[in-house]
ROTORRO-899756 format. One record per residue (C-alpha): residue number from 0; residue in one letter; y negated, z, x negated. Coordinates in steps of 0.5 Angstrom, whole numbers. Layout:
<recs>
<rec seq="NUM" type="A" yy="Y" zz="Z" xx="X"/>
...
</recs>
This chain:
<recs>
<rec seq="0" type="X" yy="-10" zz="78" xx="-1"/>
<rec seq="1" type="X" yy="-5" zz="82" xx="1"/>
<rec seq="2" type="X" yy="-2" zz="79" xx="7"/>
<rec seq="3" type="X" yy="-3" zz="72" xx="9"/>
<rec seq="4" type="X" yy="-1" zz="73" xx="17"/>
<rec seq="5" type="X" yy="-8" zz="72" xx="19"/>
<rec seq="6" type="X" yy="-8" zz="65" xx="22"/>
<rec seq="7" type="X" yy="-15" zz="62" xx="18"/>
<rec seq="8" type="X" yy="-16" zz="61" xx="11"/>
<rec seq="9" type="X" yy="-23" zz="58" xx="8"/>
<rec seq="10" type="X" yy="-25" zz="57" xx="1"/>
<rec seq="11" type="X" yy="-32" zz="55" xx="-2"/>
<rec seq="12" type="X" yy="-32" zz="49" xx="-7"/>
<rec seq="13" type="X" yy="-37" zz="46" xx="-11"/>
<rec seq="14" type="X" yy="-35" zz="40" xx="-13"/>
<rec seq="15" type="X" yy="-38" zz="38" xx="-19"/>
<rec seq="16" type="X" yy="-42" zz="32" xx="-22"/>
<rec seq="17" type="X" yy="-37" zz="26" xx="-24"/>
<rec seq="18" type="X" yy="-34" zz="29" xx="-31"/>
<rec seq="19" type="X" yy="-35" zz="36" xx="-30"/>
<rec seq="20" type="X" yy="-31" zz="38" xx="-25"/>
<rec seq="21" type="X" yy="-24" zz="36" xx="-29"/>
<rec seq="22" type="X" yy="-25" zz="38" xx="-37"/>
<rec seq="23" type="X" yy="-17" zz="35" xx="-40"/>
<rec seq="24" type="X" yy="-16" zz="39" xx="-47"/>
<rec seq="25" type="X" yy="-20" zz="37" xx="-53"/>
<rec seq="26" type="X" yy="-13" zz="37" xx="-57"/>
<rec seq="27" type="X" yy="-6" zz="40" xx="-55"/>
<rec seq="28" type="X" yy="0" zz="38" xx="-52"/>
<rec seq="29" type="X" yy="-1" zz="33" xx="-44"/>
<rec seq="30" type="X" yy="4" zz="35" xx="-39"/>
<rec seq="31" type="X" yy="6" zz="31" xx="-33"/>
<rec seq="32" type="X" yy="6" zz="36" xx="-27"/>
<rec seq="33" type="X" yy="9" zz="35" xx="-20"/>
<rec seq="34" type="X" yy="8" zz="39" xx="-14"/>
<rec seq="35" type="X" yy="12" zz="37" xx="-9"/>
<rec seq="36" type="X" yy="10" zz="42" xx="-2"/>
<rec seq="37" type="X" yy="13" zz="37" xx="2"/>
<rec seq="38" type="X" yy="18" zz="44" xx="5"/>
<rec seq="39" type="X" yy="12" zz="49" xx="4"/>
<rec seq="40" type="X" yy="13" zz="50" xx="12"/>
<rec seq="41" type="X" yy="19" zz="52" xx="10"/>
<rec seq="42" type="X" yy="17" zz="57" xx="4"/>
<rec seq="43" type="X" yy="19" zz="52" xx="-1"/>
<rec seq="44" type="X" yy="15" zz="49" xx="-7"/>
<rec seq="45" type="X" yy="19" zz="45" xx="-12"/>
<rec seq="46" type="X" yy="16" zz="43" xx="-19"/>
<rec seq="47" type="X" yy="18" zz="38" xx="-24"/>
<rec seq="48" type="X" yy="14" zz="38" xx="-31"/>
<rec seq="49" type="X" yy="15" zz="34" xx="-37"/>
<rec seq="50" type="X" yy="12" zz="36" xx="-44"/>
<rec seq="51" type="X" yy="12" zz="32" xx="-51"/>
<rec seq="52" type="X" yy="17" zz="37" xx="-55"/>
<rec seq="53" type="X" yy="20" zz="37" xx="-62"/>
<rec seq="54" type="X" yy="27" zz="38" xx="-65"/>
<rec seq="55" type="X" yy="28" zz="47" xx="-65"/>
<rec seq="56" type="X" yy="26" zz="52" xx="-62"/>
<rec seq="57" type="X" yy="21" zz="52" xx="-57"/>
<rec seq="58" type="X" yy="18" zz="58" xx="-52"/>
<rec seq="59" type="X" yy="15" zz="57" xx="-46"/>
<rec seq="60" type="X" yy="11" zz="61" xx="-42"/>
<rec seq="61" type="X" yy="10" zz="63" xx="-34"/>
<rec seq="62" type="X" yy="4" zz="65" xx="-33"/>
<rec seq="63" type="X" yy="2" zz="72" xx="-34"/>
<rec seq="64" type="X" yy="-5" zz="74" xx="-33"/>
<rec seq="65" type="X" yy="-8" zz="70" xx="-27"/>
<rec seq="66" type="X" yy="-16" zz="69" xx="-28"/>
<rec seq="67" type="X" yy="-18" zz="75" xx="-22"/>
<rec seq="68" type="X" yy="-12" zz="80" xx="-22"/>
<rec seq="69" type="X" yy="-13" zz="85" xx="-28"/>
<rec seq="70" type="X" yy="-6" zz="86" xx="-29"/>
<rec seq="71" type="X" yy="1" zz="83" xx="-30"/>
<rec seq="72" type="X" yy="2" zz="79" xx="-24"/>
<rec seq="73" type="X" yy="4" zz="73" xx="-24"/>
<rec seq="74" type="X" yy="10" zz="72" xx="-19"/>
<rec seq="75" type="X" yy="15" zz="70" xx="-23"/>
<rec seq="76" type="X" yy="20" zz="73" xx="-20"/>
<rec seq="77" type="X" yy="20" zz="68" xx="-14"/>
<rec seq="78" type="X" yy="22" zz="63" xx="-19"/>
<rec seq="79" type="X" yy="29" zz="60" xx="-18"/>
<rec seq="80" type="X" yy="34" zz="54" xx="-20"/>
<rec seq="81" type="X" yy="30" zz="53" xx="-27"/>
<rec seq="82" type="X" yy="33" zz="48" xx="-30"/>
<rec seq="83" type="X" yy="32" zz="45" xx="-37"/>
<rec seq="84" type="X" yy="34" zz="37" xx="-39"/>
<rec seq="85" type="X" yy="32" zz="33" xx="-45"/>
<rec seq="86" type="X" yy="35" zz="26" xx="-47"/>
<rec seq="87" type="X" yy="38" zz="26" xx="-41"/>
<rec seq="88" type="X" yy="43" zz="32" xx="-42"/>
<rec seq="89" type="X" yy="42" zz="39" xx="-39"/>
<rec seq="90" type="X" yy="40" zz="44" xx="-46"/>
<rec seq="91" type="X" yy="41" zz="52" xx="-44"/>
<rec seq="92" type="X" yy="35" zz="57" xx="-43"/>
<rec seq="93" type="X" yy="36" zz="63" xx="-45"/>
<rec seq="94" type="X" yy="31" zz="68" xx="-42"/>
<rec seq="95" type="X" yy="27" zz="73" xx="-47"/>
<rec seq="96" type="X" yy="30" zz="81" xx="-48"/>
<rec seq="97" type="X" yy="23" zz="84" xx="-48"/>
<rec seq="98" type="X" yy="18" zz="79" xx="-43"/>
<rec seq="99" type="X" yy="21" zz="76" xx="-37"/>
<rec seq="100" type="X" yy="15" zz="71" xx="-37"/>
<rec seq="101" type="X" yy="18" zz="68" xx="-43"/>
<rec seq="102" type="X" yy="23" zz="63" xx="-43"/>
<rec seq="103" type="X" yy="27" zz="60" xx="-50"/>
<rec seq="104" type="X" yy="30" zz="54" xx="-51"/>
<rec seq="105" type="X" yy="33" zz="49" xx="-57"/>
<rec seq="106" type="X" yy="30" zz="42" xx="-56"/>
<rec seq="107" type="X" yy="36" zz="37" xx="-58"/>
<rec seq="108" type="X" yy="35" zz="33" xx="-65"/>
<rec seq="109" type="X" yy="32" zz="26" xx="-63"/>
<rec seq="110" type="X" yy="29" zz="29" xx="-56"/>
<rec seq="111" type="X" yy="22" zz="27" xx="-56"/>
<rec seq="112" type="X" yy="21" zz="30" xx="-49"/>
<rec seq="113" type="X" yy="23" zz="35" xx="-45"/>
<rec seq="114" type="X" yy="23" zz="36" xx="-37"/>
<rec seq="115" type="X" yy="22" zz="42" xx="-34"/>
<rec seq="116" type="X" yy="25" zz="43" xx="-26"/>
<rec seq="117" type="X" yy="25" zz="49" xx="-21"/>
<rec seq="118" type="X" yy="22" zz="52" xx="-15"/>
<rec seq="119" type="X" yy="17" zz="57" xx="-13"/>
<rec seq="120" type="X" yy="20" zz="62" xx="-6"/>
<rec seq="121" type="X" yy="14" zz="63" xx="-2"/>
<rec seq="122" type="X" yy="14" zz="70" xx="-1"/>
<rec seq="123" type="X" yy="12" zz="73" xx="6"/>
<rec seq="124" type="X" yy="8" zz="78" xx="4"/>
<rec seq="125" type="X" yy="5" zz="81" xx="-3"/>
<rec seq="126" type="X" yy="-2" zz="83" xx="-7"/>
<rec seq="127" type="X" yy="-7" zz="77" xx="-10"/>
<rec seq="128" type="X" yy="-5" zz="69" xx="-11"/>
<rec seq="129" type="X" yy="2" zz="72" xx="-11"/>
<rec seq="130" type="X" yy="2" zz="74" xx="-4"/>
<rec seq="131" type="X" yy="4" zz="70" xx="3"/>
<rec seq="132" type="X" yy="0" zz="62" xx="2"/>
<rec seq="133" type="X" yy="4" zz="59" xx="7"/>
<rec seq="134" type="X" yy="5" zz="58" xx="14"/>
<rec seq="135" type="X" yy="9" zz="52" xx="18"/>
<rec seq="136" type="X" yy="2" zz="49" xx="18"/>
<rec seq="137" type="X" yy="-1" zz="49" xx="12"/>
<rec seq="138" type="X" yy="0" zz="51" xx="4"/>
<rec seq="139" type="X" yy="-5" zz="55" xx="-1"/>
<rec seq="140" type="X" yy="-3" zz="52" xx="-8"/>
<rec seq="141" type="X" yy="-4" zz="56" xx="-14"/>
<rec seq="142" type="X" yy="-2" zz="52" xx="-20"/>
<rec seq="143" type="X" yy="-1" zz="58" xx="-24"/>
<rec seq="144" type="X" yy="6" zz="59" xx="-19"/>
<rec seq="145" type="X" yy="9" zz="53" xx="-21"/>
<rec seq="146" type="X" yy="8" zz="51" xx="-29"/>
<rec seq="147" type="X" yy="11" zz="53" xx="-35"/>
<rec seq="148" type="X" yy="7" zz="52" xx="-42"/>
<rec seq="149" type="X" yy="9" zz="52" xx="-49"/>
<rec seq="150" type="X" yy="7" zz="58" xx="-54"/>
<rec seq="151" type="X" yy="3" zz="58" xx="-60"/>
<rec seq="152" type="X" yy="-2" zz="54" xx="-56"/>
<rec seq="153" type="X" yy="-9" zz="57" xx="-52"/>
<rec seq="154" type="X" yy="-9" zz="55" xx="-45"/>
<rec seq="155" type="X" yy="-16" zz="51" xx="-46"/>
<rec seq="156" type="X" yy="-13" zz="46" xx="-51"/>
<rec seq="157" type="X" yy="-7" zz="45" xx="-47"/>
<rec seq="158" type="X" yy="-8" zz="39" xx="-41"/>
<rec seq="159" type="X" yy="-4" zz="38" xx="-35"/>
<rec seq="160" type="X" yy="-4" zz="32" xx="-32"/>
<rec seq="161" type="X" yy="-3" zz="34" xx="-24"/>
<rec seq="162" type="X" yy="0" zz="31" xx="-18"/>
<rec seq="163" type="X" yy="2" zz="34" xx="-12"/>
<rec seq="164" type="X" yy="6" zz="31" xx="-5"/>
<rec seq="165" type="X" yy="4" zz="35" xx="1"/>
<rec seq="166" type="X" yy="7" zz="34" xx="8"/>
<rec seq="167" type="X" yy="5" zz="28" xx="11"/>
<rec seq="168" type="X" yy="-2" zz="28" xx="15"/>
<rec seq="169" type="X" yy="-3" zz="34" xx="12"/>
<rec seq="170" type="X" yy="-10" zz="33" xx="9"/>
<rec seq="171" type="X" yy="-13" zz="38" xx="3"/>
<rec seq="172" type="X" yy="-19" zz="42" xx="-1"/>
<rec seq="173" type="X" yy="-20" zz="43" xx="-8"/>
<rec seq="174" type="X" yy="-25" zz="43" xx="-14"/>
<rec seq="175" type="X" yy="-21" zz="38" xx="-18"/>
<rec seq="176" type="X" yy="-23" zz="31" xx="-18"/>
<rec seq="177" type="X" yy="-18" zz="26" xx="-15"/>
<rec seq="178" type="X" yy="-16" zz="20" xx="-19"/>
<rec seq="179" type="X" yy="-13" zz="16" xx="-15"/>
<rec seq="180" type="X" yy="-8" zz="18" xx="-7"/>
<rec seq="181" type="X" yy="-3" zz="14" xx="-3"/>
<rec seq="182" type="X" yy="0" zz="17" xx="3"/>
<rec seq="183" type="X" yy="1" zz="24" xx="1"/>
<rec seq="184" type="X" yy="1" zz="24" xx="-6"/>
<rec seq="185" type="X" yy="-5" zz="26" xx="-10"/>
<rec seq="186" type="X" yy="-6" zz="25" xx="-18"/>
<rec seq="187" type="X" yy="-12" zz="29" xx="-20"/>
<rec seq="188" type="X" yy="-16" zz="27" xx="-26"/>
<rec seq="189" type="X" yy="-13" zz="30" xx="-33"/>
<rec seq="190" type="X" yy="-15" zz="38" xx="-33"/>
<rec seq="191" type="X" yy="-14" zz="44" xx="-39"/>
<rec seq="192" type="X" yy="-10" zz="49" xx="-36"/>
<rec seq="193" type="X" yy="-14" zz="54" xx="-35"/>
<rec seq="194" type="X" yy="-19" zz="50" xx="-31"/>
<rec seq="195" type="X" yy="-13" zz="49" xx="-27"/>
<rec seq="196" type="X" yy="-10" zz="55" xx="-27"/>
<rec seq="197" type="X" yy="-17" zz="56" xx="-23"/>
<rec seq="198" type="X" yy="-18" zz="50" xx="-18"/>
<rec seq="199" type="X" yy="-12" zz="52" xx="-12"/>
<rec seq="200" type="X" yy="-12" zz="48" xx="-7"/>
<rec seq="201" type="X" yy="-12" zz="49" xx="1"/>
<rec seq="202" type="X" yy="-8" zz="44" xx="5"/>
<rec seq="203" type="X" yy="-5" zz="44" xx="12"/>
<rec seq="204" type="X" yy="-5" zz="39" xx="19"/>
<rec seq="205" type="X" yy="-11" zz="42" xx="21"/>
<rec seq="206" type="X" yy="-17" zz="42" xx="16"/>
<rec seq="207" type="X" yy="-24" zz="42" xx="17"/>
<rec seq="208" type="X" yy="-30" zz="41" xx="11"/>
<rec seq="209" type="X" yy="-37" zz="44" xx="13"/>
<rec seq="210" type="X" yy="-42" zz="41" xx="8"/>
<rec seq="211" type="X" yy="-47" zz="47" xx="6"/>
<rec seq="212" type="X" yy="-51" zz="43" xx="1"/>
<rec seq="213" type="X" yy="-58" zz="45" xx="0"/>
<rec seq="214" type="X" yy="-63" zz="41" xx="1"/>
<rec seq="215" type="X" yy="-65" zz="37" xx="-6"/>
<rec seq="216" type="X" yy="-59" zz="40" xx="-9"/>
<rec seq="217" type="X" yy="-56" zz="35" xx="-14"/>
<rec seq="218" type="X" yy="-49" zz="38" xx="-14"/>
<rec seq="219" type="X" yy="-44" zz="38" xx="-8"/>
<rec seq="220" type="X" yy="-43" zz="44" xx="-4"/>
<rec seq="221" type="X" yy="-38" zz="45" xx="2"/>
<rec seq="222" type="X" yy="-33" zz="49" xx="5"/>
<rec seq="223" type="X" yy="-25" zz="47" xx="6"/>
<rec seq="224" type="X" yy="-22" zz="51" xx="12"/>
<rec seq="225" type="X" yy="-14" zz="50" xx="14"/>
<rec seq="226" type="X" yy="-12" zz="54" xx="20"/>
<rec seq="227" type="X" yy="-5" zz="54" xx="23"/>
<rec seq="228" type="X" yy="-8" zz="50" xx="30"/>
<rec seq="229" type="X" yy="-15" zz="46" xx="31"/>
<rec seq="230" type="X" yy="-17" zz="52" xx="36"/>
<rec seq="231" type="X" yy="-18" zz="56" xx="30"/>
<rec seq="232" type="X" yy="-23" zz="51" xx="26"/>
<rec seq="233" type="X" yy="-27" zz="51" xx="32"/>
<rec seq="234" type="X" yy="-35" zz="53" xx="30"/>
<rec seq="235" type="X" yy="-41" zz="55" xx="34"/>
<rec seq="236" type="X" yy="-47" zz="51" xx="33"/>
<rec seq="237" type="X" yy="-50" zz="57" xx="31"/>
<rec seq="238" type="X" yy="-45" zz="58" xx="26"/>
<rec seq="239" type="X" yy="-46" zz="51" xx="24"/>
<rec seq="240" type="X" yy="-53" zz="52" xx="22"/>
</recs>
């Protein structure tokens, strides 16, 4: 969407049968991933990945291509403060000469990990996913903004394991499946990345899910709503039906 200064958002989800929702890579690398929008009111969002490696050469991706956009436009211009560490030191990067999504780096010898930081500005306005996602009282998290992942591998063989920190109170909606939460941490089961490039979350201080279910459908339906007040998520009995 191009601008997000309306003051009410809504998604619908279907959340799938246990083991469907959630389908980590049948090979490929397992990324820790960490999303902390706990400064989303501020327009900060902050990750923290890390991802098994080797010693020599390594390439990574900011996501490029996202799933319903049809063109280049992955908001990595917003990226800023990346930075990279393995063994415990901070290794060099080195941005690619003909594709800004790309980024070099040379794992050190003996390092068998590498951890990846670097914080997504939400922009006040802009086209797609890459456009305004938060207000002081809620957040629309598109994962695609806030991880790298290595070259030479498809999106479907590689498995991130998400974990995402919202401000307290907020609640949230999404078709991931929880693995477990406490407090304002939620870690999601084990996912391919182009699933969860394709599951957003909504969150915010006021949040609302409406069960639109049909009858004798075995399948969970409902819609997530977050809005910048409780008058906003209001609904008609009429609306209800």
């Amino acid at each position: 969407m191009a601008s997000f200064r309306f003051r009410f958002f809504l998604v619908l989800i279907a959340l799938m049968l246990p083991g469907l929702a959630a389908v980590p890579a049948q090979s490929g690398p397992t990324i820790s991933l960490t999303v902390d929008a706990t400064q989303a009111p501020d327009m900060i969002i902050r990750t923290r990945q890390v991802m098994p490696v080797k010693p020599g050469p390594l390439t990574l991706y900011y996501p490029k291509w996202i799933p319903g956009e049809h063109e280049p436009s992955g908001p990595v211009g917003n990226v800023a403060g990346l930075k990279f560490m393995a063994n415990g030191n901070t290794i060099p990067w080195r941005r690619d000469l003909l594709d800004v999504f790309t980024f070099h780096v040379d794992v050190p010898a003996g390092a068998e990990s590498l951890e990846a930081t670097f914080e997504y500005l939400e922009p006040s306005a802009g086209p797609y996913s890459g456009g305004a996602s938060a207000t002081d009282k809620l957040v629309i998290v598109s994962w695609n903004q806030d991880l790298l992942y290595p070259a030479g591998v498809p999106a479907a063989d590689i498995t991130f394991k998400p974990t995402l920190r919202l401000p307290q109170g907020w609640k949230h909606g999404t078709p991931l499946p929880v693995e477990h939460a406490a407090g304002n941490e939620i870690t999601f089961k084990p996912v391919a990345l182009d699933r969860l490039v394709d599951s957003p979350v909504i969150a915010g201080e006021y949040y609302r899910a409406v069960d639109v279910t049909p009858p004798g459908e075995p399948i969970h339906h409902e819609i997530d709503m977050v809005a910048d007040s409780a008058a906003a998520l209001e609904m008609t009995p009429e609306l209800q039906k």
